[in-house]
C-alpha positions as CSV (number, residue, x, y, z in Angstrom):
1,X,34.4,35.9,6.1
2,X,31.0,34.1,6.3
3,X,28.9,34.2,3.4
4,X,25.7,34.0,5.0
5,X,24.1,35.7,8.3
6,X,23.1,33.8,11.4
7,X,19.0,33.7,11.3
8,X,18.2,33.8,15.4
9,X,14.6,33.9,15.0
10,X,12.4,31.8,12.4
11,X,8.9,32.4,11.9
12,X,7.0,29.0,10.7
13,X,3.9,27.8,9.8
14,X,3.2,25.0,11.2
15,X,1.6,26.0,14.2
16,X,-0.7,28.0,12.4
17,X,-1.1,25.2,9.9
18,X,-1.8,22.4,13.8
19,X,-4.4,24.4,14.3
20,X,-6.4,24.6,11.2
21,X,-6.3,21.0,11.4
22,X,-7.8,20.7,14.8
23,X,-10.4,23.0,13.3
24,X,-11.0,21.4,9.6
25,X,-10.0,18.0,9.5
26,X,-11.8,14.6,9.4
27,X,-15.5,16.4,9.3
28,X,-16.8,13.2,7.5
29,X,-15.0,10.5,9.7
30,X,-16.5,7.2,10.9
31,X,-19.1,8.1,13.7
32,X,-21.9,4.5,12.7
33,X,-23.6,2.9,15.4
34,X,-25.0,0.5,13.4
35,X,-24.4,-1.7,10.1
36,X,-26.8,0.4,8.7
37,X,-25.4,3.2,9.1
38,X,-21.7,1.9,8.2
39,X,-23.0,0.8,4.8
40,X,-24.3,4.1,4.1
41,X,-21.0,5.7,5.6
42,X,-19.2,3.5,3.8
43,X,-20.4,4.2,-0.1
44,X,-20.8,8.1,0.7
45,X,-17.2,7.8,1.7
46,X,-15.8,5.9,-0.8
47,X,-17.2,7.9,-3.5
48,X,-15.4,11.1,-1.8
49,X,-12.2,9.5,-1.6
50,X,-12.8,8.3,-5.5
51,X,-13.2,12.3,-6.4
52,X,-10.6,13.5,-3.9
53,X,-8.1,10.7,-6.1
54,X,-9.2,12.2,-8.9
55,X,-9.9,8.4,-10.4
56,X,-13.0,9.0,-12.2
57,X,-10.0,10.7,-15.3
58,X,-8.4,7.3,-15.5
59,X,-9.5,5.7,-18.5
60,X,-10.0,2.2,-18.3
61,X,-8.5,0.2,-21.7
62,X,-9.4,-3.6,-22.4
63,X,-7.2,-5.7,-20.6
64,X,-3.8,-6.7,-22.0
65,X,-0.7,-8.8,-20.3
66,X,2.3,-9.5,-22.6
67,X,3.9,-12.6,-21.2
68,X,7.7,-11.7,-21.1
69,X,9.6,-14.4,-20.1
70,X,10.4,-16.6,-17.1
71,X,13.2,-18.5,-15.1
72,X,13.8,-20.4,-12.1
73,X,14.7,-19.3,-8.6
74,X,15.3,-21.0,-5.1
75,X,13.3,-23.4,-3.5
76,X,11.7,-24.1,-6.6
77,X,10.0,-21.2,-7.4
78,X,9.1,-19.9,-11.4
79,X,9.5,-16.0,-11.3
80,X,7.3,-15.0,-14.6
81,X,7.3,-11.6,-15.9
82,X,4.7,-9.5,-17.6
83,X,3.6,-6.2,-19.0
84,X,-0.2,-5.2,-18.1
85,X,-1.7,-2.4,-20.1
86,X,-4.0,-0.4,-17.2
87,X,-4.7,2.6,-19.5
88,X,-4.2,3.2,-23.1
89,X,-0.6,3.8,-23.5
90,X,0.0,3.4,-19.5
91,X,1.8,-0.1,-19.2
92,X,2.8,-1.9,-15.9
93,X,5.3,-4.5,-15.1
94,X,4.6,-7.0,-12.5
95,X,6.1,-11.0,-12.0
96,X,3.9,-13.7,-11.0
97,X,6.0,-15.9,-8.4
98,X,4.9,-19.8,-8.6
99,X,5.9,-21.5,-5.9
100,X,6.9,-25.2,-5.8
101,X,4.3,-28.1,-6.7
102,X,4.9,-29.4,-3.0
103,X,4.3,-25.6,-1.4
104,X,1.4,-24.8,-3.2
105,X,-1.6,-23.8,-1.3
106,X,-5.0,-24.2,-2.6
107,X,-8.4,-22.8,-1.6
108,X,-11.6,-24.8,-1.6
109,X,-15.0,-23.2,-2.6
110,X,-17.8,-25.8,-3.1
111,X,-16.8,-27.6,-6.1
112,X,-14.1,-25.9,-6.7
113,X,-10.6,-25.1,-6.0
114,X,-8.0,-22.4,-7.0
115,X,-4.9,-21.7,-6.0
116,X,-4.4,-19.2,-3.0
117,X,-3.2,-15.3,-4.6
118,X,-1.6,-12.4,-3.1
119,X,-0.6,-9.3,-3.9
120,X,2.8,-8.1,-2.7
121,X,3.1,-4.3,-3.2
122,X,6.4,-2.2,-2.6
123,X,6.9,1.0,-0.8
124,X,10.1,3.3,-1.4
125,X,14.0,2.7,-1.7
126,X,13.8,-0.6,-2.7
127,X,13.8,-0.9,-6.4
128,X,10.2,-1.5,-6.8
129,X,9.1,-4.8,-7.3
130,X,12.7,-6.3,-7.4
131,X,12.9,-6.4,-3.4
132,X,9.7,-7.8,-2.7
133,X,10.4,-10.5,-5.4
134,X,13.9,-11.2,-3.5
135,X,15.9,-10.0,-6.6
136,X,19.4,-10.8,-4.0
137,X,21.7,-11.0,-7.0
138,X,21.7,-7.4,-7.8
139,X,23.3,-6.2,-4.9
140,X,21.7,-2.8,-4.0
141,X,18.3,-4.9,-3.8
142,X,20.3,-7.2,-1.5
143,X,20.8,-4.4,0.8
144,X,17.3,-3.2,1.0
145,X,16.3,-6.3,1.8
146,X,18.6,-6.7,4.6
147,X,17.5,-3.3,6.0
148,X,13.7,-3.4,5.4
149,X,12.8,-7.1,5.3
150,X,11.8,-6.4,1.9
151,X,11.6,-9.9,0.3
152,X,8.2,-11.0,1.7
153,X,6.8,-11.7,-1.9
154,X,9.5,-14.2,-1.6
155,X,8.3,-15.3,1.2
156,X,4.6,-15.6,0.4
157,X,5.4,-17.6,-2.3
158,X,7.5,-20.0,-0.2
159,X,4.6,-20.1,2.4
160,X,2.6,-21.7,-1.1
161,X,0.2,-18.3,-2.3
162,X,0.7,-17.6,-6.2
163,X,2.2,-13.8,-5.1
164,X,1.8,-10.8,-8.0
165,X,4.6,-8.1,-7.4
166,X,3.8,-5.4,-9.2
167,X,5.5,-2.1,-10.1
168,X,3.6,1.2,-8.8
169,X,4.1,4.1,-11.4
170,X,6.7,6.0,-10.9
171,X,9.5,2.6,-10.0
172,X,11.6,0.5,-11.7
173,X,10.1,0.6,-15.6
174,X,7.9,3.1,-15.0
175,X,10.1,5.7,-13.4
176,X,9.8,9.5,-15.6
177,X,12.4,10.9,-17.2
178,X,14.2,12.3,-14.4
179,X,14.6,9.3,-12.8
180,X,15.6,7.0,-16.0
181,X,19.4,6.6,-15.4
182,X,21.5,4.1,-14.1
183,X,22.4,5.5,-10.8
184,X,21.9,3.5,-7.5
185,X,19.3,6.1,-5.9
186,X,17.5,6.5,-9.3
187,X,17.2,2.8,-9.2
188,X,15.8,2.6,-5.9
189,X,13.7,5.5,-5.6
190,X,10.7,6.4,-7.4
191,X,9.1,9.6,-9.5
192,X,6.5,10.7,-7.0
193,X,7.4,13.7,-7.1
194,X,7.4,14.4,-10.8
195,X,4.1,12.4,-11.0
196,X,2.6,14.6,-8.4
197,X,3.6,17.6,-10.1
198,X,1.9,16.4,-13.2
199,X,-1.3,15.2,-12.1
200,X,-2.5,17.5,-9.2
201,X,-2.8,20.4,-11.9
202,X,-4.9,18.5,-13.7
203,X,-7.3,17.2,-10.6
204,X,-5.5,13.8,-10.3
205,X,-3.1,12.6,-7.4
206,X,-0.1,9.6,-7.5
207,X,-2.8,8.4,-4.4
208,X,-5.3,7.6,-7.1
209,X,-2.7,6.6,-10.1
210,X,-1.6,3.6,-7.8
211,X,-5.1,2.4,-6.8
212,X,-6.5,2.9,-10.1
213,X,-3.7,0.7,-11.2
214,X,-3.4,-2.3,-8.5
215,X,-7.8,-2.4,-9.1
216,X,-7.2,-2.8,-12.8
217,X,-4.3,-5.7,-11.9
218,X,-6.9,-7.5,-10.1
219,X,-9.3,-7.6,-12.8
220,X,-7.1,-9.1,-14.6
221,X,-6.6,-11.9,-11.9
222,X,-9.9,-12.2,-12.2
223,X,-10.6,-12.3,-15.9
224,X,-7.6,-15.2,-16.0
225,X,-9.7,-17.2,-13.5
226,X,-7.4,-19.6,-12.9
227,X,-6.5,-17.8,-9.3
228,X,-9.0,-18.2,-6.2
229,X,-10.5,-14.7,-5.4
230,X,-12.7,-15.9,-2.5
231,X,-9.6,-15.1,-0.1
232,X,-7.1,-13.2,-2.1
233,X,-4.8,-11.4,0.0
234,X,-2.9,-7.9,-0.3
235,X,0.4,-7.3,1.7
236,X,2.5,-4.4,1.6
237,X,5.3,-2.1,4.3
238,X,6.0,1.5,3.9
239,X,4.9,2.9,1.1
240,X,3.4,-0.4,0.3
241,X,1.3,0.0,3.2
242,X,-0.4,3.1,1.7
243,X,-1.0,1.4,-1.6
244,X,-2.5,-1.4,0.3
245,X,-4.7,0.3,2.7
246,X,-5.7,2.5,-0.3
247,X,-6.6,-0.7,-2.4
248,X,-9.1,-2.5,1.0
249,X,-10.2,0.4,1.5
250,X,-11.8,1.2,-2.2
251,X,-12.3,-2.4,-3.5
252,X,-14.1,-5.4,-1.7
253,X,-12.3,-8.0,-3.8
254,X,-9.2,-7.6,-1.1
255,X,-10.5,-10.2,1.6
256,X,-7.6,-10.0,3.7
257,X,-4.5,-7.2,4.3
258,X,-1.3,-7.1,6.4
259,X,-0.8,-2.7,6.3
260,X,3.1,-2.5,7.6
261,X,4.4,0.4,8.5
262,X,1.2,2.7,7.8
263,X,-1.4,3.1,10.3
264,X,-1.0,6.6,12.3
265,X,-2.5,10.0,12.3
266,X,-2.2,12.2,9.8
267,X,-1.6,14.9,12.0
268,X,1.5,13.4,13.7
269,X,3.0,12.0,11.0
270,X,2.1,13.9,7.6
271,X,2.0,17.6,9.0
272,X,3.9,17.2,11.7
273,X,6.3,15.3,9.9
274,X,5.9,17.3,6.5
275,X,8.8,15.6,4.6
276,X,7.4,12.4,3.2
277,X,6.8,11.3,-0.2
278,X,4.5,13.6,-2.1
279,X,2.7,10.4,-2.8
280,X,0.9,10.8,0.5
281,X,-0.6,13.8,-0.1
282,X,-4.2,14.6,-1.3
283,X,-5.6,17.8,-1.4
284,X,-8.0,18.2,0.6
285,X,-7.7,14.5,2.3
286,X,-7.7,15.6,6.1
287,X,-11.0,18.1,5.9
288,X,-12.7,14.6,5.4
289,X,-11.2,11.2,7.2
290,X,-7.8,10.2,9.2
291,X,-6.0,7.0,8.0
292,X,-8.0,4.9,11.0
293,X,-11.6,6.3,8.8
294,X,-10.0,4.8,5.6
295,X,-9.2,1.3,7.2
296,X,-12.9,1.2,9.0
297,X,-13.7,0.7,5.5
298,X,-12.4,-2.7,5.5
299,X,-14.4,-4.1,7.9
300,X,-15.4,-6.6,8.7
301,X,-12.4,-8.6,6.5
302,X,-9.4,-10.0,8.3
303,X,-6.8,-7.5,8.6
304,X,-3.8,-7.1,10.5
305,X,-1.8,-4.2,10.8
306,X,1.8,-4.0,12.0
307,X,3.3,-1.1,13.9
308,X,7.1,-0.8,15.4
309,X,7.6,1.0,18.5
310,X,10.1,2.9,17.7
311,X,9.4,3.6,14.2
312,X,10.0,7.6,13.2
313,X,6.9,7.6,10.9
314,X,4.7,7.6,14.1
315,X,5.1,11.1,14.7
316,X,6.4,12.4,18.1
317,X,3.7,10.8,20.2
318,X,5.3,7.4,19.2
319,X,2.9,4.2,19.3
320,X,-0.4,6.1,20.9
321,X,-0.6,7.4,17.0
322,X,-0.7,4.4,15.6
323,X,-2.6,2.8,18.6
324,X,-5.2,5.8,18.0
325,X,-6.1,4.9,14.7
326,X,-6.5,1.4,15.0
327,X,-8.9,2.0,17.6
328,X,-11.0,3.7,15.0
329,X,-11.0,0.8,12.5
330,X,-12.0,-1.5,15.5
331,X,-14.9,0.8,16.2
332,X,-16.1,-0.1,12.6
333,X,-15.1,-4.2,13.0
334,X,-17.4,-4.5,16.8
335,X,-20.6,-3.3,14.6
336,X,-20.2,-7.0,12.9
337,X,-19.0,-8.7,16.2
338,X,-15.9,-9.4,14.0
339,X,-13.0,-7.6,16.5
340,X,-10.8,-11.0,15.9
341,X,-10.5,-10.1,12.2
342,X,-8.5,-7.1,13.5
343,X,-5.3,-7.5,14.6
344,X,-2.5,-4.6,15.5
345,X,1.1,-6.5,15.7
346,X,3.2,-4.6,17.4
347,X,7.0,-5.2,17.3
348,X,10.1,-3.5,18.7
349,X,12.7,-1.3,16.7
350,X,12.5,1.3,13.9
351,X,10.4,1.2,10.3
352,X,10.7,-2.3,9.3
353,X,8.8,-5.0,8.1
354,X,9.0,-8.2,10.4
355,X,7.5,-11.5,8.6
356,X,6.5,-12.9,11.4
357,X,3.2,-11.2,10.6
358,X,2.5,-13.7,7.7
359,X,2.5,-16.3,10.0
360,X,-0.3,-14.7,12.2
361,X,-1.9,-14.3,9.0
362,X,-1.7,-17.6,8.3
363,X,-2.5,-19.2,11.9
């Protein structure tokens, strides 16, 4: 005897919810015709997306890394570790991966010169900053690298940048209460959803939390001043993505991006697809801009953005999702006759970061 009856007929919302999209969202996208006019666009917007995040609650504490330790990995490289304090009370973890004397890039400005930086940020299920670090000898890390291409901290810092990999709240360290155990998928995953369910109440999102956070890590690149800022450069897939077209987007300090695995419509691919990470969600985020408005805010600075074919996150119209919102951002980059600082890499297969994107980067 079944203990439940057959439901034939389901009556959903997400039609209804398609079309008050088409008839609310993106009432403030990017619409310039001149530089003007972008500049204008760009502050109005960035101050909207400031109070949508809720950022202006974050309280701002001086500046305070504890050094923590350091050892030696392949090729060379020092892996150092440190605790930065970004609010009172609020600590975040991050390594600083050196790479070897010979590998080292440097970055000439005038007089001066600094070695090249770069941020590596991490999206979900892989441990935080462990994967992009290329953590290999603990063994569920070794497996998200293999499926994701995780490691490309690593892989900066064998290309010669000085790369930061810092924990976003929620991961490794920083995971809440209902995360802290020693279980593979608690060690992989992250507290969005408790974070989300903290700070939304109280007019703040995980959205704002992680750019709040990555801003404050780079003023305290900056305050070290032993780092060259002039070109400092801000990679992240998936979830790292989001964190790094968040970061461009709000703070002109990122001169140049690879976004990896995030560039599409939020249509498609956050209503549509209504199961992702609550750390995608802003309230009221769609009334105003689509992802393509929030990445015309980095022009004109180099940025490349990589899509996969095939990849689920693009919604059911595949590509042309992606495609579509890049097209915006390029709208934005021929005001400054700078279209070659904008580069969509497209490769085949599912949601996955492919390296070879550094080295277009680089070239």
């Amino acid at each position: 005897m079944n203990r439940i009856e057959h439901v034939s007929t389901y009556y959903t919302s997400l039609a209804s919810m398609q079309r008050k999209f088409d008839k609310y969202a993106r009432k403030n996208g990017f619409a310039a015709d001149s530089i003007n006019e972008f500049e204008e666009w760009k502050q109005e917007t960035r101050k909207r997306l400031t109070d949508l995040f809720g950022m202006d609650k974050f309280e701002a504490c001086d500046l305070s890394a504890e050094y923590q330790g350091d050892c030696m990995m392949e090729d060379g490289i020092r892996r150092e570790s440190y605790l930065l304090e970004v609010e009172e009370g609020v600590f975040m973890p991050f390594y600083i991966l050196y790479p070897n004397d010979g590998k080292q890039r440097y970055v000439k400005d005038g007089e001066n010169v600094k070695p090249a930086c770069a941020l590596a940020l991490h999206g979900h299920c892989g441990g935080g900053k462990e994967s992009i670090a290329g953590r290999r000898e603990i063994l569920a890390i070794a497996d998200a690298i293999d499926k994701f291409q995780y490691d490309y901290g690593l892989k900066l810092a064998r290309s010669g940048y000085i790369t930061i990999c810092p924990d976003a709240r929620g991961y490794g360290g920083r995971r809440e209460k209902a995360l802290q155990k020693d279980e593979e998928s608690a060690y992989l995953n992250g507290a969005c959803f408790q974070l989300s369910h903290m700070a939304e109440p109280l007019g703040m999102t995980v959205m704002g939390m992680l750019t709040f956070d990555l801003m404050r890590l780079i003023d305290y690149i900056e305050q070290r001043g032993d780092f060259d800022m002039k070109k400092l450069l801000c990679v992240g897939f998936s979830g790292g993505g989001m964190q790094t077209l968040m970061l461009a987007a709000m703070d002109d300090r990122v001169k140049e991006c690879v976004i990896s695995g995030y560039m599409y419509g939020y249509k498609d691919s956050l209503l549509t697809l209504n199961g992702n990470c609550n750390c995608n969600y802003v309230p009221h985020l769609w009334e105003h801009v689509d992802m393509g408005d929030i990445g015309a805010l980095i022009a004109p600075r180099k940025a490349v953005i990589q899509s996969c074919r095939d990849d689920h996150l693009n919604g059911p119209r595949g590509l042309v999702n992606a495609s579509e919102q890049v097209e915006i951002m390029r709208k934005a980059y021929s005001l400054f006759d700078k279209e070659e600082n904008l580069i969509h890499d497209i490769r085949e297969g599912g949601h996955c970061f492919h390296p070879e994107v550094l080295d277009i980067l680089m070239g």
